[in-house]
N, C-alpha and C positions, 0 to 999 in steps of 0.2 A: 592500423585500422583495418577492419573486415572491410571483403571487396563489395561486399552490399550497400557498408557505411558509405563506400567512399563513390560509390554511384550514384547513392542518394546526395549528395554532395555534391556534384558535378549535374543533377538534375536542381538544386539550390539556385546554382550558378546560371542555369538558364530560365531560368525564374527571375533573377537580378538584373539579367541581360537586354529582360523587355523595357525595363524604365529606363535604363540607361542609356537602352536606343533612340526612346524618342525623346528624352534628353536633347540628345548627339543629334537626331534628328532636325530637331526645330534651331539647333544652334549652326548647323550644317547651313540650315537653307537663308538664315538671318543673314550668314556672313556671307554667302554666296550671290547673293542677289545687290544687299545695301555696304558689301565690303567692314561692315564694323565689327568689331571682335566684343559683342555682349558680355562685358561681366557682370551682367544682370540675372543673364539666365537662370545662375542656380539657383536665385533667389522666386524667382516664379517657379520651379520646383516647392519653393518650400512654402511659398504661398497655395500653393495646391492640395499640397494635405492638411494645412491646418484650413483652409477653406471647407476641404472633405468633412473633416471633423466636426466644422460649428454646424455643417448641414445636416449631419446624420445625428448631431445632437439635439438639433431642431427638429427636424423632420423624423425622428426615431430611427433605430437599427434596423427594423424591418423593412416595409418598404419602400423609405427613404433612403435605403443605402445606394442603390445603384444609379439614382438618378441623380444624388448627393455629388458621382462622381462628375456625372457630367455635367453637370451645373458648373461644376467648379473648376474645371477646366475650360469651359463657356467665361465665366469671370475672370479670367487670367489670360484668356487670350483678350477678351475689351482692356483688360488694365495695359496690356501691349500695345494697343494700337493707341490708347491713349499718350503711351510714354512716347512712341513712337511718332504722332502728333503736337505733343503740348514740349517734345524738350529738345530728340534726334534730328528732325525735321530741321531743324536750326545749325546743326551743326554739320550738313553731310559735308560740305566743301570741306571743311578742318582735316584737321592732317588725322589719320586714324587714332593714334596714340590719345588725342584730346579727346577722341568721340571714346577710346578706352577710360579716360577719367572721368567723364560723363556717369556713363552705366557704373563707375564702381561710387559716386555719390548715390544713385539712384539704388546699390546694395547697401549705403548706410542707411535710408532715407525706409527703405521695405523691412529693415530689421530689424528698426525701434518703432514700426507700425504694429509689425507680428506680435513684441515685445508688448507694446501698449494693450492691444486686441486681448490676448492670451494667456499673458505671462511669463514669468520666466521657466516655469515648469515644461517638461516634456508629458507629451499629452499621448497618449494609444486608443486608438481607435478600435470599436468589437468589429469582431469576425464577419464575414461575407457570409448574407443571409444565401443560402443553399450550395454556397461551398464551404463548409463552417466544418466540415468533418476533413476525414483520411482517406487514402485507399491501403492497399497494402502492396510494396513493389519490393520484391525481394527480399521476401517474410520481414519486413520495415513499413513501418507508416508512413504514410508523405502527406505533408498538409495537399484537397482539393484546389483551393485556390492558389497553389502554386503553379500549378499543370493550367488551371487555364493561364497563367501569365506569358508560360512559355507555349500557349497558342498566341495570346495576345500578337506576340512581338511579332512572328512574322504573315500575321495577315493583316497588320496596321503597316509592315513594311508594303506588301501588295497594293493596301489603297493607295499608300503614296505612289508609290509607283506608277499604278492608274492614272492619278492626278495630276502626274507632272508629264506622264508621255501621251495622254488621251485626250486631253481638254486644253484648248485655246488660253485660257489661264495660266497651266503648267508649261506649256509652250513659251507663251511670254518668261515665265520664270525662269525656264534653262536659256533663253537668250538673254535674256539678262545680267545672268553670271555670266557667260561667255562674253559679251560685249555689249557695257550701257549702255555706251554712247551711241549704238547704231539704233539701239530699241527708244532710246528719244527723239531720233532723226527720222523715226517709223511714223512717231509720231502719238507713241503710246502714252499715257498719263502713266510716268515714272511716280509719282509721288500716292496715287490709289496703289498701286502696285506695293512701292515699298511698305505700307500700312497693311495691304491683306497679309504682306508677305512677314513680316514683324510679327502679326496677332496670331497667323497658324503658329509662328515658332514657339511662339508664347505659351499658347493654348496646346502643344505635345506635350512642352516643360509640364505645364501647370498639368497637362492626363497621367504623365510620369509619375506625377509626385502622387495626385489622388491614389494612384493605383496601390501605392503603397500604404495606404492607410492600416489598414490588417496587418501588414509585415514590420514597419517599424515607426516608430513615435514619431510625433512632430516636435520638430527641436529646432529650436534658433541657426546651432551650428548648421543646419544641413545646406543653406546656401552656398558656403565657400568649398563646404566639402564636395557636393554637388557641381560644382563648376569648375571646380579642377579635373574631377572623373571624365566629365563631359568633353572638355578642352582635347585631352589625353585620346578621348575616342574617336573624336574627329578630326582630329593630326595622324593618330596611326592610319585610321582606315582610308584618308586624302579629304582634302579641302574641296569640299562643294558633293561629294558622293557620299549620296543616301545608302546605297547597297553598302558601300565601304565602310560607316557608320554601325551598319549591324555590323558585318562581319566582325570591326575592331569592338562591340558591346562584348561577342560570344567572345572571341579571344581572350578578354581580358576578366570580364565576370568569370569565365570556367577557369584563368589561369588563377585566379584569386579564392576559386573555393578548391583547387586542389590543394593551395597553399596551407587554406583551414583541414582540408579533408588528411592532409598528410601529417599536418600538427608536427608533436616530436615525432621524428623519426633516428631509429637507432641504426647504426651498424658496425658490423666489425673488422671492416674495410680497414681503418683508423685505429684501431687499438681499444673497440668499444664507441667511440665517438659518437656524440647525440649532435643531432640539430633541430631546431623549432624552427619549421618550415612558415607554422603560423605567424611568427614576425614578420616573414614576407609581405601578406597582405596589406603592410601599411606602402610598400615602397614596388608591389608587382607592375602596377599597369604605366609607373615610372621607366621602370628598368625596361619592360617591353618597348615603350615609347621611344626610349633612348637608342634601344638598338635598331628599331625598324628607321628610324630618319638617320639613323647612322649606315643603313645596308642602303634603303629606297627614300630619300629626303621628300618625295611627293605624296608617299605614304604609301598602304597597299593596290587600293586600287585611285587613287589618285593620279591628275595629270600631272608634266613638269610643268612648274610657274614660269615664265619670263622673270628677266631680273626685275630688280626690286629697285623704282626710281625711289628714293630718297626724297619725304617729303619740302628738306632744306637745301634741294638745289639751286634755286635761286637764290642762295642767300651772299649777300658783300662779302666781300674779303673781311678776315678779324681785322681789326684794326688797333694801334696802342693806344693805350689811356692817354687823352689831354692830361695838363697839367692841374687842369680844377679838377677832374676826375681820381687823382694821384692827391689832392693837396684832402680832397675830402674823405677818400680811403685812409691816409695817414693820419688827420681826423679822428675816425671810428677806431682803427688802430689805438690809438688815446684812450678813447674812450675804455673802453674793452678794458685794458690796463687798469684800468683806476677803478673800473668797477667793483674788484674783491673788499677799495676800501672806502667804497661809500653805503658798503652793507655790511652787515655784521659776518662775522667768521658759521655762523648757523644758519646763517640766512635761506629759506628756498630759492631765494632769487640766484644765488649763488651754482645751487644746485640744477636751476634751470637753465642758466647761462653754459653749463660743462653741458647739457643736452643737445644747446642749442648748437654748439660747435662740434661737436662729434655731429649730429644733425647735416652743419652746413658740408663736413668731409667727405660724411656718406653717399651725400647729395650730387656732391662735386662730383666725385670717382664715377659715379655712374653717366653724371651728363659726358664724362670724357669720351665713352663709349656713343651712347646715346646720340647725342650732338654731331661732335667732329668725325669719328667714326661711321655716325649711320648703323650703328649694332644695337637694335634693340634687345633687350637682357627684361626677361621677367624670374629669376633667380638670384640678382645679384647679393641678396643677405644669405648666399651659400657664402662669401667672400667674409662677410663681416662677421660673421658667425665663425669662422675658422679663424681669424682673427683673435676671436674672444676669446675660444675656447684654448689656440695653442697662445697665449699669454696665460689662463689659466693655471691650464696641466706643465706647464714649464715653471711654474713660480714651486706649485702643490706635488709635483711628481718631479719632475728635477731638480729642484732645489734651489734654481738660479735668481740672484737677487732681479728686483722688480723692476728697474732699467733697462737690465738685458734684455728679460723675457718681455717687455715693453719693443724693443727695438727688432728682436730675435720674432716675435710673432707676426707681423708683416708677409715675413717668407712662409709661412704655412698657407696663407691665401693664395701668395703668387704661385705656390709650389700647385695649388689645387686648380688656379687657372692656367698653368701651363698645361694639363691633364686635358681639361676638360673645354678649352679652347680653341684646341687643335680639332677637335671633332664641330663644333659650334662655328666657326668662321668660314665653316665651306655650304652652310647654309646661310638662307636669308628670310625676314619678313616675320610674319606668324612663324614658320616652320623653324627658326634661330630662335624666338624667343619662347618655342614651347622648349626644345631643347635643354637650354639654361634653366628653364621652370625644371625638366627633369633629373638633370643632374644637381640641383639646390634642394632636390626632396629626396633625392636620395641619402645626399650629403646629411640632411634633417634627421630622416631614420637611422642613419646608424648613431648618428648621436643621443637621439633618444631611446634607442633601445641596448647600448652597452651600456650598460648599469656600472659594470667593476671598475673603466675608466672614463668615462662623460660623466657620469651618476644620472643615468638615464633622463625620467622625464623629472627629474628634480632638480639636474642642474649639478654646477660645484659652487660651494658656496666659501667664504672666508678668503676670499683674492681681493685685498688690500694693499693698497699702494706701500710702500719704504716708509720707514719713521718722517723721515724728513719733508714727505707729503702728506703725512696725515693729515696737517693742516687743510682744508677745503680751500684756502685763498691759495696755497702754494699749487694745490692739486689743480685749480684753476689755471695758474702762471703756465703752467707745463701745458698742459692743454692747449692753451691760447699758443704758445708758441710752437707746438708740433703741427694743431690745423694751419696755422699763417705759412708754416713753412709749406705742409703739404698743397696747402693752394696754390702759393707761389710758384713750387713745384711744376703742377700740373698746366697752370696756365704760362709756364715758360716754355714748355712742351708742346702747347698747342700752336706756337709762334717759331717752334725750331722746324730743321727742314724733316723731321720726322710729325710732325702736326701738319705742316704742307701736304706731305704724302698722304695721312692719315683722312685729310679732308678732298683730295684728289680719287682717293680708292674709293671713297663716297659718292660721289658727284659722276666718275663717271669710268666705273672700275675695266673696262674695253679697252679707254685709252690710257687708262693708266699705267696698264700691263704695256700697252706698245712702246711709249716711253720708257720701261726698263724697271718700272715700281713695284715690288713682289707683293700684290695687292694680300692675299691668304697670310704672309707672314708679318706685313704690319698692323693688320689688324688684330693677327694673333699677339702679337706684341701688347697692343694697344689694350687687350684682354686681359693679359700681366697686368702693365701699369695700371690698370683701372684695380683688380683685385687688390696689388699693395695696398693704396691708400684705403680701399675699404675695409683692409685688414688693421689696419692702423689703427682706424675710425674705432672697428670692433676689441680693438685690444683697450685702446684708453675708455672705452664704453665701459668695459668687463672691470677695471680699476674704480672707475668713480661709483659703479654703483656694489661695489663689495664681491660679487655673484655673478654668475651667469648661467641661463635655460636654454633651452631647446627653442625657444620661442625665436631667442636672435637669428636663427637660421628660417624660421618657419615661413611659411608664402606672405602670409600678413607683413614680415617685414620686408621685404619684395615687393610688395604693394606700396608702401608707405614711401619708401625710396622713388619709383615711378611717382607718387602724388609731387612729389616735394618739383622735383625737377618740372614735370608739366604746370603745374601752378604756378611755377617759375618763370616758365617758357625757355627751352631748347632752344632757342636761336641765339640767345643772349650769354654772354659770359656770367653774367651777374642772377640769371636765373634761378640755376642751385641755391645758390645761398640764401636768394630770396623766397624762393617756395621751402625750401629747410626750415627756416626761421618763422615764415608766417606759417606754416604746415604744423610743426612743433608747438608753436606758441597756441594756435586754437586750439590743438587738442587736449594741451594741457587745462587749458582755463576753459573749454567747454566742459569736458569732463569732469571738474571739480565745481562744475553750477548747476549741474541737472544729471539727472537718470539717464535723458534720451540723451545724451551726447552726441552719438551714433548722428541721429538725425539730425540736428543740430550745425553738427560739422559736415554731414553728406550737402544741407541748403546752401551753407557759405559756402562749398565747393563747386556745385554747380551753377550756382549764383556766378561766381568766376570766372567759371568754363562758360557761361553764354554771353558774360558784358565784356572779357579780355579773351576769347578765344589765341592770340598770340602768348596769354600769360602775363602775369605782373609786372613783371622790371619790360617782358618783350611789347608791351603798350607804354609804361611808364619811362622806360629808358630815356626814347628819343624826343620825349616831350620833356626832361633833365637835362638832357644834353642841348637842346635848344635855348631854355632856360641859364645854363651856367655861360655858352658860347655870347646872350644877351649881358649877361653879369659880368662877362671878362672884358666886356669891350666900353 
């Protein structure tokens, strides 16, 4: 590429820099103030320019454009302080992770509204009345309205700045983040405070997104894509700093247009050797991420956190199943059994029962972590996904019959949690589980982009079980008895004296270490076992349904594994399998009764999240157990 192009390319990059920072910005000061980690945000991104959109198709392209923006970024910061009001308000005591499943109902609930509104089409907005032309920079054109973007970003970083160290307000805000509990003891109205402070973040998202109207289409996807960029920029640049926020926008927008600007690059270093630098761009502001909380875990210009209490440290000792508890397990055990032959051999029912149990495995393997551990993991379908894929390429590319590579795929998870675990267990909190998010998206791009052996974003397909399992009742049998075992498994582990340690390094990792307990290697440990079984999970997954995509690694199923276990409640042994089950089961049978599924399933989830805040079986349990102990006597 000419050095003109590739300036103009890195003049793109700071173009891109300025949404992305107040992005980062608003999600910065949300978390810094009310502690919740919003996966809503991107979704008020993306409410912002489809908002732009209906305004300036309302109001005309002339001189309805610029006021179209602000309007709409006016509407999206109210719809904030609404959300903020009518849902978070309820939940701030809850342990973070639930107020995390919160905001991701409230992204299904915003994107079958967008959907409803709009359509399914991707919509483009005209040009910015009098920045609609070029200039010329280095005998090249450059769109106007990119130049003023990259004025935007850093004179919107100065008001903030203004606003948060000039004004009684901003004042409040930085005490805040530093210490609620004294700024309630002050005597301040926490609860006005958390709602302005909600609506400005809201209202940057929702100006980010506006901004972009002229530059790219309004699209459904842009939420989730949107709030993973966002995450990524205000973990590099540190938790709660705004300045840090730009600086990680500019870093990571300009390392990602060099990516495009560099494209293929040849050389004869190699023997000729090409590379497309362009494929970077899916996996750049990952690999940054990774390595800055691998060099500075607080991020760049971020503080060091204090540890990380564990919101289940109060919680009883596990305890063993009563014997009504054991008689009714061995019960469903039964049940389960018999189920292949009270439906027909074609049956879907069939088909959703092998979901439901790779479901409950996946489910499991993560609470292992999650729960007794204390490791929160927003990646862990990088596990099940290596899984799938090395049962796959072992049946298709080595040639080994489908038991082996059934048995043998396991170890390509563990192999990739031993890697990536080692760097992951010396962090905590947010900063562990953006982490795991970046090494599970890494792990995603290269699988989707080696076409010769993954087959990129297609997938491999023709990965079918052994003759002897063709049958769907047999392929069932096996199933049933690998999750039973892997449960078994895992909850004998939780009860050995390495599941004692594991809940110890939790609870109160200072004393741990002084008692003798190598808190970093059992939890790396624990990092292992957990990836086995979700590799398990992902291999018998990649059998029953023939194929496997890039999808089983992608953050959506990283999400869905988090829904399953919280719906379940973390406190409980019986959690996973209960949020698996009911998790799987709605999605299935919403989705196959309506369009808006999305919403649908976001209502019953949040419905959940505010009548069972502890979770299904973790409200349900001790009113069963009360129950059966009434029954035995």
């Amino acid at each position: 590429m000419e050095p003109s192009a590739f300036a103009l390319q890195l003049l793109n990059g700071l173009a891109g820099a300025s949404s992305l920072f107040l992005v980062a910005a608003g999600l910065s000061l949300i978390f810094g103030v009310t502690r919740i980690v919003n996966f809503a945000h991107g979704s008020f991104y993306m409410l912002g320019i489809y908002l732009a959109y209906a305004l300036v198709e309302h109001w005309g392209a002339g001189l309805g454009f610029w006021p179209a923006l602000g309007v709409a970024a006016l509407a999206v910061g109210l719809l904030g302080a609404a959300v903020e009001l009518l849902v978070l308000r309820r939940i701030y005591r809850a342990p973070e992770l639930l107020q995390l499943l919160a905001t991701f109902a409230l992204v299904l609930l915003i994107k079958d509204a967008a959907l409803w509104l709009w359509g399914p089409e991707d919509l483009l907005g005209p040009r910015a009345p009098g920045l609609a032309g070029s200039v010329e920079i280095l005998g090249r054109r450059f769109p106007q309205y990119d130049l003023g973007l990259i004025v935007v970003g850093p004179l919107l970083l100065l008001l903030l700045h203004l606003l948060l160290t000039r004004s009684r307000w901003g004042t409040l805000v930085r005490a805040a983040t530093q210490d609620r509990e004294m700024v309630a003891a002050l005597g301040v109205d926490q609860a006005r405070l958390f709602t302005a402070v909600f609506a400005l973040g809201a209202m940057l998202a929702g100006l980010g997104g506006a901004l972009q109207l002229p530059r790219e289409p309004a699209s459904l996807n842009l939420d989730l894509l949107t709030i993973g960029d966002a995450f990524v920029v205000v973990v590099v640049g540190g938790m709660g700093s705004i300045p840090g926020a730009y600086v990680a926008a500019l870093l990571i927008a300009e390392i990602k247009a060099m990516c495009v600007g560099l494209g293929t690059l040849h050389t004869d270093l190699f023997g000729g050797l090409s590379f497309n630098f362009s494929k970077l761009t899916l996996v750049a502001e990952f690999l940054v991420m990774a390595a800055v909380l691998v060099w500075r875990p607080w991020g760049l210009m971020g503080r060091p956190q204090p540890a990380a209490r564990h919101s289940a440290a109060v919680e009883p000792p596990l305890r063993g199943a009563s014997r009504s508890v054991l008689l009714l397990a061995g019960l469903l055990g039964l049940a389960l059994a018999a189920w292949p032959w009270l439906v027909s051999a074609q049956s879907y029912g069939l088909v959703l029962a092998i979901d439901l149990l790779t479901a409950a495995l996946f489910a499991a393997s993560l609470h292992f972590i999650m729960g007794p551990a204390g490791l929160h993991s927003f990646g862990h379908a990088a596990y099940f996904g290596l899984g799938a894929y090395a049962a796959a390429l072992l049946v298709r590319q080595a040639g080994l019959p489908m038991p082996l590579a059934l048995l043998l795929a396991p170890l390509a998870a563990a192999a990739g949690a031993t890697l990536f675990g080692w760097f992951c267990v010396r962090l905590s909190g947010v900063y562990l589980a953006m982490l795991t998010l970046a090494f599970a998206q890494i792990v995603w791009s290269i699988t989707f982009q080696w076409d010769d052996f993954t087959g990129g974003s297609n997938g491999l397909t023709g990965v079918w079980p052994s003759p002897w399992l063709a049958d769907k009742r047999a392929y069932f049998g096996l199933t049933l008895v690998l999750v039973l075992a892997g449960l078994l498994l895992l909850r004998r582990l939780l009860f050995s004296p390495f599941g004692l340690a594991m809940r110890a390094s939790r609870d109160s990792p200072l004393r741990a270490e002084a008692i003798g307990i190598p808190v970093a290697a059992i939890q790396w440990l624990a990092f292992v076992v957990a990836a086995l079984f979700a590799g398990l999970a992902g291999a018998l997954y990649a059998f029953s349904k023939g194929s496997i995509s890039p999808d089983s690694l992608a953050v959506g199923k990283s999400v869905d594994a988090l829904v399953m276990v919280l719906l379940g409640g973390v406190q409980t042994l019986a959690g996973p399998l209960v949020g698996a089950v009911s998790f799987t089961w709605l999605q299935d049978s919403v989705a196959r009764s309506t369009d808006y599924w999305r919403a649908l399933l976001g209502a019953v989830v949040l419905l959940l999240v505010l009548a069972f805040p502890q979770g299904i079986a973790g409200f349900f349990g001790p009113l069963f157990g009360r129950w059966l102990g009434r029954a035995g006597r």
